[in-house]
C-alpha positions as CSV (number, residue, x, y, z in Angstrom):
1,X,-9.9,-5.7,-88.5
2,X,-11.1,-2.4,-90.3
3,X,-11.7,0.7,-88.5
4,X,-13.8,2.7,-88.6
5,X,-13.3,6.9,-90.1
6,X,-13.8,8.1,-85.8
7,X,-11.7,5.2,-84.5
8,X,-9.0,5.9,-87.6
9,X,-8.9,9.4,-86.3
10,X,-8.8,8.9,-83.1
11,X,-5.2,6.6,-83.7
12,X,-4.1,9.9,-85.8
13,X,-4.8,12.6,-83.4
14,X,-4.0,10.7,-80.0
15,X,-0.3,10.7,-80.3
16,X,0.1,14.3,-81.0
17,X,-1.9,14.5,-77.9
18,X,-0.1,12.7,-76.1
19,X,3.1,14.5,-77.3
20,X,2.1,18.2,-76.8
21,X,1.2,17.0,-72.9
22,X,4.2,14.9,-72.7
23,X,7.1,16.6,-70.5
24,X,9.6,17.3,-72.8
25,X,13.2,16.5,-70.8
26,X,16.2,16.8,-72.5
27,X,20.1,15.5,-71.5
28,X,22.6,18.2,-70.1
29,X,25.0,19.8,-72.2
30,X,28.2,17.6,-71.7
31,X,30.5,19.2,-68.9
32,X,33.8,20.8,-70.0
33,X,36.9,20.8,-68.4
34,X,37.5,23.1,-66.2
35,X,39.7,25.8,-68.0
36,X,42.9,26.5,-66.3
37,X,43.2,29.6,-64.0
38,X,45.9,32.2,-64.4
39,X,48.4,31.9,-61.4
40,X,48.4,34.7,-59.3
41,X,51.7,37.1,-59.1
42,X,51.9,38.7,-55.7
43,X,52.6,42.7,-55.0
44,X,54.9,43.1,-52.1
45,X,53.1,43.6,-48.8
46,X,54.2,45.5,-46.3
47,X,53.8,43.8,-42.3
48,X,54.2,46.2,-39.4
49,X,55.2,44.9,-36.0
50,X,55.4,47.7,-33.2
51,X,57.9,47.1,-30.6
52,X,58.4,48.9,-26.9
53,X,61.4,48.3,-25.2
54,X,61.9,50.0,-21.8
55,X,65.8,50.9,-21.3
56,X,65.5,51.8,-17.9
57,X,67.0,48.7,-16.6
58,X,70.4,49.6,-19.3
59,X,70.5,52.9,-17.8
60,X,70.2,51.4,-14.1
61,X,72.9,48.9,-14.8
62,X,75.3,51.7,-16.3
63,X,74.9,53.8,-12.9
64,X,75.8,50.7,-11.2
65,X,79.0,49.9,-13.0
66,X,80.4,53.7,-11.7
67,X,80.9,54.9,-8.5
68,X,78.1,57.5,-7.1
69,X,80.6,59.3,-4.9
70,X,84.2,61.0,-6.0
71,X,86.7,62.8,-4.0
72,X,90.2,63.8,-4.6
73,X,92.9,65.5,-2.6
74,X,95.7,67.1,-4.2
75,X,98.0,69.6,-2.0
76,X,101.1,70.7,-4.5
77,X,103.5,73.3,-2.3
78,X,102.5,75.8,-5.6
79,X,99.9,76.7,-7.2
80,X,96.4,75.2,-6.3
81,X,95.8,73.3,-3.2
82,X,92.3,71.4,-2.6
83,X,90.4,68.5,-1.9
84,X,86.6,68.1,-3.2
85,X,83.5,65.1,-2.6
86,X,81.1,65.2,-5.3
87,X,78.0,62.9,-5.0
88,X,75.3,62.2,-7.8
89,X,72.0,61.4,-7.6
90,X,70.3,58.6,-9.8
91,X,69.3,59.5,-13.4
92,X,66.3,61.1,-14.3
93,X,65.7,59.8,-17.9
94,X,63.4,62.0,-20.6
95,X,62.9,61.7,-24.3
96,X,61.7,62.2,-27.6
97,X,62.5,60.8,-31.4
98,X,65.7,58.8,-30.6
99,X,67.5,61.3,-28.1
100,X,67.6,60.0,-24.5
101,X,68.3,62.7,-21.8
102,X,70.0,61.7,-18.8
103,X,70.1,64.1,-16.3
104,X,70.5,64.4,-12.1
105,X,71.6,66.7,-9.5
106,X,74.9,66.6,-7.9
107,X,76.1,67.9,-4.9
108,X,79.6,69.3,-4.8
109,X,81.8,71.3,-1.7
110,X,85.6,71.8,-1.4
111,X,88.4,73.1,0.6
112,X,91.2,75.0,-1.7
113,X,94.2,77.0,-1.1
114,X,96.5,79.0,-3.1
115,X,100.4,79.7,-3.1
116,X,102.0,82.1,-5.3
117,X,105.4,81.1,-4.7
118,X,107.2,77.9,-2.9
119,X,111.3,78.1,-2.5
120,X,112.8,75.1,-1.6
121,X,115.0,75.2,1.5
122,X,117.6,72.9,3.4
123,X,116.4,70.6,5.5
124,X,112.3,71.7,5.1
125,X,112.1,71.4,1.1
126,X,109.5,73.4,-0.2
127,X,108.4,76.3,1.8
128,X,105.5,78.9,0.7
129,X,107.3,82.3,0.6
130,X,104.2,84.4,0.2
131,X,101.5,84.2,2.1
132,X,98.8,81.1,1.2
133,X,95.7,82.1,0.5
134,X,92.7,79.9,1.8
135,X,88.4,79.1,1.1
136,X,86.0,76.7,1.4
137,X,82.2,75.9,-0.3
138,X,80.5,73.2,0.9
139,X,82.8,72.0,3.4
140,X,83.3,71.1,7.1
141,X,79.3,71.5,8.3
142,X,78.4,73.9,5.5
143,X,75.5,73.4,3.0
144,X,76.6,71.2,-0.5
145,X,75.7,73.3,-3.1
146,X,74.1,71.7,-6.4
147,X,75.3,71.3,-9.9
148,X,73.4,70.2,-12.6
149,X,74.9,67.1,-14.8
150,X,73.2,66.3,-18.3
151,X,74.0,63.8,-21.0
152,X,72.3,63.2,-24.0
153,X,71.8,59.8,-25.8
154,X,71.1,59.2,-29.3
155,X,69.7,55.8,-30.2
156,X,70.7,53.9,-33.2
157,X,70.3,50.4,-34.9
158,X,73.1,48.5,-36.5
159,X,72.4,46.2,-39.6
160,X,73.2,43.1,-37.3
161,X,69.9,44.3,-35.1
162,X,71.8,45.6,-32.4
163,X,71.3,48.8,-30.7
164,X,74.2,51.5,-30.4
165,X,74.3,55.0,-28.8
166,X,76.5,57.8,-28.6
167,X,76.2,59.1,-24.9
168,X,77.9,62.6,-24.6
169,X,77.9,65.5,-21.6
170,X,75.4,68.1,-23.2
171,X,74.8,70.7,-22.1
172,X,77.9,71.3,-20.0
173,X,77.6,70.7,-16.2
174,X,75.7,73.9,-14.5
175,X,76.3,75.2,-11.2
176,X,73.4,75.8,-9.4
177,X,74.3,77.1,-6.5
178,X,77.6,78.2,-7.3
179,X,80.9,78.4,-5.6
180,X,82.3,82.1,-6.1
181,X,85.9,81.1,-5.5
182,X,88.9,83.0,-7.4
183,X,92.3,82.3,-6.3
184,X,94.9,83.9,-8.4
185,X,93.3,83.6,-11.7
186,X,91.5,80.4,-11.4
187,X,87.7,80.0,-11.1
188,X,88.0,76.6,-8.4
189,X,84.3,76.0,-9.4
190,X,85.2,75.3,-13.2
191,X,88.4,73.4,-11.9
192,X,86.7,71.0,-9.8
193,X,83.7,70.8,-12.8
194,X,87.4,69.7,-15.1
195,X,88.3,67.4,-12.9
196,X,84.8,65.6,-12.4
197,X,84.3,65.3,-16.2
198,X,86.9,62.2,-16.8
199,X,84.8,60.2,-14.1
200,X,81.4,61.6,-15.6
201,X,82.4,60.7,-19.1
202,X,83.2,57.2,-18.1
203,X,79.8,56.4,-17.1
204,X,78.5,58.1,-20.5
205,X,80.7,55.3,-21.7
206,X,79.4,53.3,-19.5
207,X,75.6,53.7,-21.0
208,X,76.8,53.5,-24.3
209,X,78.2,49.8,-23.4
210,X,74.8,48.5,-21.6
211,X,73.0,49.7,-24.8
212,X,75.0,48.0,-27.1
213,X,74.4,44.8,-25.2
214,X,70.8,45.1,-26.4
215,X,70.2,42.6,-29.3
216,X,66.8,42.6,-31.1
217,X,67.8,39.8,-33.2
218,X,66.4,36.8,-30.9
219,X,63.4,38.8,-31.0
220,X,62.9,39.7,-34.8
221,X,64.2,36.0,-35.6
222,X,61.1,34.6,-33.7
223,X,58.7,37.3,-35.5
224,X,60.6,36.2,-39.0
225,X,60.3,32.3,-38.5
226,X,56.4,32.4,-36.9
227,X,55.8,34.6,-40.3
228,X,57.8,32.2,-42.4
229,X,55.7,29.2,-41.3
230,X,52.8,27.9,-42.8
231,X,48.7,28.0,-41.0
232,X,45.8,26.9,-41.2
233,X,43.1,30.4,-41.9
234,X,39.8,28.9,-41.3
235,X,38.1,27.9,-44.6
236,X,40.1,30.1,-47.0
237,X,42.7,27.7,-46.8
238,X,46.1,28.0,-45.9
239,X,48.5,31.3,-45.9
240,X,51.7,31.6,-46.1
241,X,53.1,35.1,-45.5
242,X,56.5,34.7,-47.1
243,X,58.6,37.5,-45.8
244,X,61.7,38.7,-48.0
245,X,62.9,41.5,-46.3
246,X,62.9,43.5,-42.6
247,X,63.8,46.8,-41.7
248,X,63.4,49.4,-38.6
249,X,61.3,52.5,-38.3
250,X,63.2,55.3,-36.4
251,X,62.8,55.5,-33.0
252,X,60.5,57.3,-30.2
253,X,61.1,57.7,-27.0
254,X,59.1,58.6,-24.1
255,X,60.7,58.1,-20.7
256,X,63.0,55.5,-20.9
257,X,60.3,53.4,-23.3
258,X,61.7,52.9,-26.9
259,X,59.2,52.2,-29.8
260,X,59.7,51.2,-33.2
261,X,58.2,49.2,-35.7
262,X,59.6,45.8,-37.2
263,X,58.9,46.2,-41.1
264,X,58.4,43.3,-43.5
265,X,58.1,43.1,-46.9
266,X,56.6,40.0,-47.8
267,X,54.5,37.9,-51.1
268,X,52.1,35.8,-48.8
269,X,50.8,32.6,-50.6
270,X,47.6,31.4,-50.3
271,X,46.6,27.7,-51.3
272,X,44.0,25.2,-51.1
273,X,45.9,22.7,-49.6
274,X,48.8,22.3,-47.1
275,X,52.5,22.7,-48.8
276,X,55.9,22.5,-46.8
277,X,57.7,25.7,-47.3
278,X,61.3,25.9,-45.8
279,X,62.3,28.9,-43.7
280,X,64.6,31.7,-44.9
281,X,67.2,32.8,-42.9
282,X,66.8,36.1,-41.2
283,X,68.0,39.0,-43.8
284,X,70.1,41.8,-42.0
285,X,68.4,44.7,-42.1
286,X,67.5,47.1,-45.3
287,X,66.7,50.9,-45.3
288,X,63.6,51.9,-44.1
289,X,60.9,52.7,-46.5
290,X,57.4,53.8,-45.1
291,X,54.9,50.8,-45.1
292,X,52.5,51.4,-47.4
293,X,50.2,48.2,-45.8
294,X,49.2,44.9,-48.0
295,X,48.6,44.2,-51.0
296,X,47.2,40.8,-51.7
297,X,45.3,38.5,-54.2
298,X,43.0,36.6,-52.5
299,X,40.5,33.6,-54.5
300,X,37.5,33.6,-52.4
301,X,35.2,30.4,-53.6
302,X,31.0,30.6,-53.7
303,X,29.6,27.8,-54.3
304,X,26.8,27.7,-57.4
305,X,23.7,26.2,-54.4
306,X,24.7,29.6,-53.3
307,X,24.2,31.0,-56.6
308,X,21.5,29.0,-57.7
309,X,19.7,30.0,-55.0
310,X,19.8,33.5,-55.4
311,X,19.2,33.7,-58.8
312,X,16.2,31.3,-58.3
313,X,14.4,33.6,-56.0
314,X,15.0,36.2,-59.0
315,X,13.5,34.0,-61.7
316,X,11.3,31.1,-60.5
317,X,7.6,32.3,-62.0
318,X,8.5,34.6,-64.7
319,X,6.0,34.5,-67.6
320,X,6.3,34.8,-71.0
321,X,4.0,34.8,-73.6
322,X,4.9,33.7,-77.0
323,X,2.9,32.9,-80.2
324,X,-0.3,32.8,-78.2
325,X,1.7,30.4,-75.9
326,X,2.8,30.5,-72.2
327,X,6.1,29.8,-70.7
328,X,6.4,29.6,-66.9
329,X,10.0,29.5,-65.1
330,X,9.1,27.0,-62.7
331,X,13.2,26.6,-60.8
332,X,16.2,27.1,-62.2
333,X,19.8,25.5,-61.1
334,X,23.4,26.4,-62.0
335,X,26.5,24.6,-62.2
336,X,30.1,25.1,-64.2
337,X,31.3,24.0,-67.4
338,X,34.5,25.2,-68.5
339,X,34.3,29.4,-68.8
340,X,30.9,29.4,-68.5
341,X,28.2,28.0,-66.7
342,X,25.2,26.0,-67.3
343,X,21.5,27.6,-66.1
344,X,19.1,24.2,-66.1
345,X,15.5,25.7,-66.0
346,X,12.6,23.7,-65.5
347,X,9.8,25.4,-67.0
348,X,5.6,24.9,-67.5
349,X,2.6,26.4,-68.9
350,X,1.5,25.8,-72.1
351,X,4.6,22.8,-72.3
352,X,6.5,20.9,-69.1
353,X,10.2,20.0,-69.6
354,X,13.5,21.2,-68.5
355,X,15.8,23.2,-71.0
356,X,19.9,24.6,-70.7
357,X,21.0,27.6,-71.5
358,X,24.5,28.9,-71.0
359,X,26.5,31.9,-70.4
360,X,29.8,33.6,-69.4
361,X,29.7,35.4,-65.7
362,X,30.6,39.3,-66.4
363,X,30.8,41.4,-63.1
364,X,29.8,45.3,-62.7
365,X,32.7,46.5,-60.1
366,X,30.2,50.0,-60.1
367,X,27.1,47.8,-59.2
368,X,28.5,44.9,-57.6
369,X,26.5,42.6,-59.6
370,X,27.0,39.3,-61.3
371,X,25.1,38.9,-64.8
372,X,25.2,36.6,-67.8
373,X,24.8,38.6,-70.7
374,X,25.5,36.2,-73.4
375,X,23.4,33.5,-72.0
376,X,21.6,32.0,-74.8
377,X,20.4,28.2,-75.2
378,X,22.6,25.1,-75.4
379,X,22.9,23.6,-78.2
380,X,20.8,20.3,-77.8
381,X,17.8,22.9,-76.6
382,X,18.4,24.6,-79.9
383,X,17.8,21.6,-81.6
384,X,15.2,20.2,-79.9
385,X,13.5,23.8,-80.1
386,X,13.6,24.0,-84.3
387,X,12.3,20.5,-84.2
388,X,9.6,20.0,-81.6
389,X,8.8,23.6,-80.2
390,X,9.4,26.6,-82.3
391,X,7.5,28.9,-80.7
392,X,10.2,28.3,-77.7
393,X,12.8,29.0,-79.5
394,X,12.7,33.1,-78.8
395,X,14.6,35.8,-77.7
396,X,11.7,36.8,-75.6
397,X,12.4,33.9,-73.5
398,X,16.1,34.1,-73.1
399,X,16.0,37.8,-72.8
400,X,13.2,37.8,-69.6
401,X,15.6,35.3,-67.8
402,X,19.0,36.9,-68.9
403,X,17.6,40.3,-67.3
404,X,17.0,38.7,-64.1
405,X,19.3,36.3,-63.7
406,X,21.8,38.5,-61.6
407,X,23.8,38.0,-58.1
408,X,24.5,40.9,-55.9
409,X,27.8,40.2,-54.9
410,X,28.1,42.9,-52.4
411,X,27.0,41.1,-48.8
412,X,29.1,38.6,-50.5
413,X,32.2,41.1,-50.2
414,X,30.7,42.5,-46.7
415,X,30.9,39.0,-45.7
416,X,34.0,38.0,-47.1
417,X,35.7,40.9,-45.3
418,X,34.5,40.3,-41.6
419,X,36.0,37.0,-42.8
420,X,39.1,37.4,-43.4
421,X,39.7,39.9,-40.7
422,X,38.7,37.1,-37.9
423,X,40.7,34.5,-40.1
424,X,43.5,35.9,-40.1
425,X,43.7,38.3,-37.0
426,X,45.1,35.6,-34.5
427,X,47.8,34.6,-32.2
428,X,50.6,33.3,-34.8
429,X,52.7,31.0,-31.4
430,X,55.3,32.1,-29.3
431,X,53.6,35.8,-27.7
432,X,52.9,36.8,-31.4
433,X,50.0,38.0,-32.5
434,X,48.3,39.6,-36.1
435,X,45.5,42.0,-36.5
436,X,44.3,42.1,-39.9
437,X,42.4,45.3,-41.0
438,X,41.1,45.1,-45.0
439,X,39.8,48.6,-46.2
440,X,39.2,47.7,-49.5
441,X,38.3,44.3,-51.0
442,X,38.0,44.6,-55.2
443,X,37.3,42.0,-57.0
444,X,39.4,41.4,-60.2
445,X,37.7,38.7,-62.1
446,X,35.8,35.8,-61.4
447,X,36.4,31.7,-63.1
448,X,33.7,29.3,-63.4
449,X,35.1,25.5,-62.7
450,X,33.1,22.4,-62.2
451,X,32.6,22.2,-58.7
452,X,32.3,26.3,-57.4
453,X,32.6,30.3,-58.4
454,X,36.7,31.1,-58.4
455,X,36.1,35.2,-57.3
456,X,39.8,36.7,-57.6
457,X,40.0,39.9,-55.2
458,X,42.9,42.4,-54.2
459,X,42.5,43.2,-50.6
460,X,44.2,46.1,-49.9
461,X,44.6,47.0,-45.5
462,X,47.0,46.8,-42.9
463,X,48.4,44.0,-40.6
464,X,49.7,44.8,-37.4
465,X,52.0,41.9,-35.6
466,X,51.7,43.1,-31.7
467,X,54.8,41.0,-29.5
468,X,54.9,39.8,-26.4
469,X,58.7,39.2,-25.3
């Protein structure tokens, strides 16, 4: 059959019709591997766990184990005669850094007498030969009069967690009302304040002893092993604090309340999935070092719906005109591959199809934002483009999507950080409990894999174990 010239051009020009409307939709660039991620080396964190422990029931127990009441009776032929009751009141307990004072009022009286001389005769033995002189304070009906008793206390810590003090009589004891009693050349006051310091001194001993009983190590062994034991932090994963070393703050007191802090260095460990870690055993103590508060790598993970999203709402509609053509960003959609990751954009206007570009993420710490400054088309666009569209194959293009194809990242990091603060501010078992506080999160670099956004951040804040014993 012979056409005719209209029919013969009709066969010529139909298919290039046909082809300039057809909607051109090419494959996707062949997912890479995802490229491995460099592990993440720790800085040492610092853990603070205040502790209050009220010593009032030490000090109670040491007034206990000595009598409240002392009395003597001594009546030589020569020298000083007397007999004496001296009777305490409980402790009043103040203090301040690590220095506990111990202080109460005691009452005192006494009946003395004084012999120059004693001769001893036949069948009497020893017989004053000058005349005895006599006095009383305090005694027989008459008013007690007050003396003021005072120790001092200073609290320690021993590297096998137990407490120790060194109890001492300071100031000296004080008369308050005081006995003004000389016979011969002896002040009986001060006498009777010698003989009452043995019995005094024995219950500074006494409170030294109770003290020492005091063992924080059952307590700081619980803190060490809830620390030292892997949990579950909400979607970030799980965390594993890793403590290494613990020491002691000095001490405060305030009454008879004793605060410190428990300090841990530790490398916590976060992972993806659930790894069995065995415990360390509890370090003694180190020296004390001020806590600086954490330092910690953290991979927070966005996923590129997320991002696709975002940068879709930036995109989606942009025009371009080129070589008397238009080309219409009509969605876009992002996934990994490798380093980078792939930007499929479905376009119209003067041509329908879908095209790839791709590009490496670079982040602005001063602006927060995510960009993709190299992105450029893929390879099988390119050739398609030289082949069947030219006119496409422009920096116009890539340049009007590259400029807006950004991500914010900073209600990411708002976000992230409320996050992490509820995740990991929570009762740990066994009347422990952290608080979390993150001043600063910085991100330090960001990896592309297959499936989601790797964002690498140092968190920088301080956590707070409060106890419960």
């Amino acid at each position: 059959m012979k056409l005719k010239p209209t029919q013969s051009l009709a066969v010529i020009i139909l298919p290039l019709v046909l082809y300039s409307c057809a909607t051109t939709k090419l494959l996707a660039p062949v997912i890479v591997p995802t490229a491995e991620i460099p592990n993440v080396v720790q800085p040492v964190s610092d853990i603070e766990v205040p502790v209050t422990v009220d010593l009032k029931n030490y000090f109670v127990q040491a007034e206990r184990s000595v009598p409240n009441k002392y009395t003597d009776n001594q009546q030589p032929c020569e020298g000083l005669r007397y007999q004496y009751v001296f009777t305490r009141t409980p402790f009043t307990i103040t203090g301040s850094n690590n220095v506990v004072n111990l202080s109460f009022t005691g009452s005192y009286g006494f009946a003395a007498s004084y012999c120059a001389k004693c001769a001893i005769f036949p069948g009497t033995g020893q017989t004053p030969i000058v005349p005895v002189i006599s006095a009383q304070c305090g005694w027989a009906g008459e008013q007690p009069r007050r003396m003021q008793i005072s120790y001092q206390s200073t609290i320690s810590i021993t590297p096998d967690y137990h407490l120790r003090s060194k109890t001492i009589l300071y100031p000296a004891p004080k008369p308050l009302d005081r006995c003004n009693v000389v016979m011969g050349t002896i002040d009986v006051t001060d006498r009777l304040i010698q003989y009452i310091s043995d019995p005094l001194n024995d219950l500074g001993k006494q409170v030294d002893a109770r003290i020492a009983a005091y063992n924080i190590r059952p307590m700081v062994e619980q803190i060490w092993k809830n620390l030292s034991t892997e949990s579950k932090a909400g979607d970030m994963g799980y965390v594993y604090i890793n403590p290494e070393s613990v020491r002691l703050s000095s001490f405060n007191l305030n009454g008879s309340s004793l605060t410190f802090s428990v300090g841990l260095s530790a490398k916590p460990v976060f992972t993806t999935v659930s790894t069995q870690r065995s415990i360390k055993p509890l370090p003694n103590l180190s020296a004390y070092t001020p806590a600086n508060g954490f330092n910690v790598y953290l991979d927070l993970h966005e996923n590129y719906d997320h991002l696709t999203k975002t940068v879709n709402q930036q995109v989606a509609g942009m025009k371009a005109d080129v070589a008397g053509k238009e080309f219409i960003v009509d969605n876009t959609k992002i996934w990994g591959s490798g380093k980078q990751v792939v930007m499929q954009v479905d376009f119209k206007g003067s041509s329908t199809g879908t095209i790839y570009l791709i590009g490496t993420p670079n982040y602005d710490a001063k602006t927060h934002e995510l960009s993709f400054p190299d992105l450029s088309f893929d390879l099988q666009t390119k050739a398609w483009m030289l082949k069947a569209a030219k006119w496409m194959f422009n920096g116009k293009i890539t340049d009007m999507i590259r400029q807006r194809a950004t991500y914010n990242i900073t209600q990411f990091l708002v976000d992230s950080k409320t996050r992490i603060q509820k995740e990991m501010s929570r009762d740990i078992g066994n009347g422990i409990r952290s608080d979390v506080l993150i001043h600063d999160l910085d991100i330090q670099a960001i990896y592309p894999t297959n499936e989601q956004l790797i964002i690498r951040t140092l968190s920088n804040g301080q956590i707070k174990v409060k106890v419960v014993m």
